[in-house]
N, C-alpha and C positions, 0 to 999 in steps of 0.2 A: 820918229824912231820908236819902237817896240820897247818896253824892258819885260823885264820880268813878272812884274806885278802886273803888266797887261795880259802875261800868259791866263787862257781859261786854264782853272783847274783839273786836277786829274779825277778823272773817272769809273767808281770800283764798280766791277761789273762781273756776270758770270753766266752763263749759258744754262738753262733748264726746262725742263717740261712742266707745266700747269699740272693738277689734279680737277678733276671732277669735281660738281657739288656734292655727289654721292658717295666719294671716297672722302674728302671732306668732313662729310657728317660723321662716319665711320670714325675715322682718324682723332674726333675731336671728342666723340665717346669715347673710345680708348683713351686718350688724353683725360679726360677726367677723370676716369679710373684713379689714373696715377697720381693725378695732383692731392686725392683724397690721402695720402702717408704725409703729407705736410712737409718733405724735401724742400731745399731752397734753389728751385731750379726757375729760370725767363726759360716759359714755356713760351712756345709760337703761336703765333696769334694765327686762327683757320685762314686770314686772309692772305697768308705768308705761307703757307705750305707750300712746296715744292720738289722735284726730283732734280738735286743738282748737278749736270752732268761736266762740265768741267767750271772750275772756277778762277777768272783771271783775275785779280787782283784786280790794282789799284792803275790804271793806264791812259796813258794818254789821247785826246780827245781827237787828235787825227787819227789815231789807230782804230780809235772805236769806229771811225768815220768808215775806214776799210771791211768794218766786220759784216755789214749785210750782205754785199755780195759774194766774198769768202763764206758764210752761212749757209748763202744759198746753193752755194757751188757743194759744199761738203753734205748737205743734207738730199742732195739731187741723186743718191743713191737707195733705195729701198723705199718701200712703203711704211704704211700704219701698221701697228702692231699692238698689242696689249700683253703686260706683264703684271700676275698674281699680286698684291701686296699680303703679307704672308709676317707675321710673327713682331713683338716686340724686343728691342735690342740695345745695348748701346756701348759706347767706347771707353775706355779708363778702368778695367780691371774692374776691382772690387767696388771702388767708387766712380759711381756713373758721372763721367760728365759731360758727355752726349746720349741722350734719348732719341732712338727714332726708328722707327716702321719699315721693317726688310723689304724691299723691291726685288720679288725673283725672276732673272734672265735665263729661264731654260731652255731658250732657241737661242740666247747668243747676241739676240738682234740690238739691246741697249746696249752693249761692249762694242759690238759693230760702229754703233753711231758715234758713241762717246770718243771711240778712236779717230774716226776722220774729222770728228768737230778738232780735237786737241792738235791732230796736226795740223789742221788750218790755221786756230789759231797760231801755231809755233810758226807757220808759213808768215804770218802779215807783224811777227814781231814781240809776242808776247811768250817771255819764258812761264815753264807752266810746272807747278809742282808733278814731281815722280812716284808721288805715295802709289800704295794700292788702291783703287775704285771699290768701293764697296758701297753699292746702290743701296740709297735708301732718303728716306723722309724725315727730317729733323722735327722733332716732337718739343725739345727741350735741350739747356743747357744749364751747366750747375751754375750756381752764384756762393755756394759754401757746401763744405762736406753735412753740414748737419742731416741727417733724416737719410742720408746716404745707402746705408746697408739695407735699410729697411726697404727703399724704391729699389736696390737689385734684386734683392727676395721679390720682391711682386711685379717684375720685369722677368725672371727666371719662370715666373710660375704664366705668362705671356706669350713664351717663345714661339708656338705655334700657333698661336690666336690668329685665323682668315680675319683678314680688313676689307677686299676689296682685290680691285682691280684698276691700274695706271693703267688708262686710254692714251697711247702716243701717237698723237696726230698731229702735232705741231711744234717746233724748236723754239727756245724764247732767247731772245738778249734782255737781259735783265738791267738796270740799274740799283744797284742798291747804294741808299743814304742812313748810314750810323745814326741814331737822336737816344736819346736816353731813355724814352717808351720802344725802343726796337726797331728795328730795323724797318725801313719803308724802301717798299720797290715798286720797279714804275718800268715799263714797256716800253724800250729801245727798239727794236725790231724782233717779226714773229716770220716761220718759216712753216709753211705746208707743208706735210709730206706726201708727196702724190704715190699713189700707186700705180702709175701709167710707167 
């Protein structure tokens, strides 16, 4: 007989696109830029960069079981595609407490994806936040206001800084595991996008 404590654990997970090494190196010059005002931000470590396209929480281990083929079914529409990265930006007003690199969708085509991924997800079980999508690349996250003003001024004076260019040619299932150096992800399933 089963109990509870035989359950595996639940599994936080979230859907995204890889970057390049040469968007990478971009990104992490930029990044340095920034870290030089001395803000108290967990900056992302280059091997953790990402474009998140939707993110499911925390779920359970048969559902995840569901999602490669649901994946596969929702990304079986469009080809490869590439969108500019384009400006520095971040969320919380006057006090930044997301830093991170604009992803521009001027053909529509990541909005396009993002939507059939989310509703598959919501197909096989998982409810999914309604925020707004606003594509982009998490650079940093605050840890205390200190140094705060200062990284908006030199975040403002970024806003149209060219980085690069996201190559989308493949869908990730991500895992992520919390540790108190940051966050560690690790490769649940990857989806081609074929152009045929």
């Amino acid at each position: 007989m089963s109990s509870e404590s035989d359950a595996q654990p639940w599994i936080r997970a979230f859907i995204g696109i890889g970057i390049s090494d040469a968007l990478r190196a971009s990104l992490s010059d930029a990044q340095a830029g920034l870290m030089q005002g001395g803000a108290q931000f967990g900056w992302t470590r280059p091997e953790n960069m990402h474009l998140t396209l939707v993110f499911l929480g925390n779920i359970r281990p048969e559902v995840v079981a569901d999602l490669p083929g649901a994946l596969e079914e929702a990304c079986g529409i469009g080809g490869p595609c590439a969108c500019p990265v384009r400006g520095i930006g971040f969320f919380g007003g006057r006090r930044p407490r997301v830093i991170w690199a604009g992803v521009e969708d001027t053909a529509g085509r990541l909005d396009s994806l993002r939507r059939q991924i989310a509703e598959t997800a919501t197909q096989v079980g998982i409810p999914l936040e309604t925020k707004p999508y606003t594509p982009h690349i998490t650079l940093g996250r605050s840890r205390s206001w200190r140094g705060a003003a200062e990284l908006a001024a030199t975040v403002d004076r970024r806003r149209d800084l060219p980085l690069g260019e996201l190559t989308i040619a493949r869908v990730t299932l991500y895992k992520s595991v919390l540790s108190p150096g940051g966050a560690v992800y690790s490769v649940l399933h990857e989806v081609e996008l074929s152009s045929d």
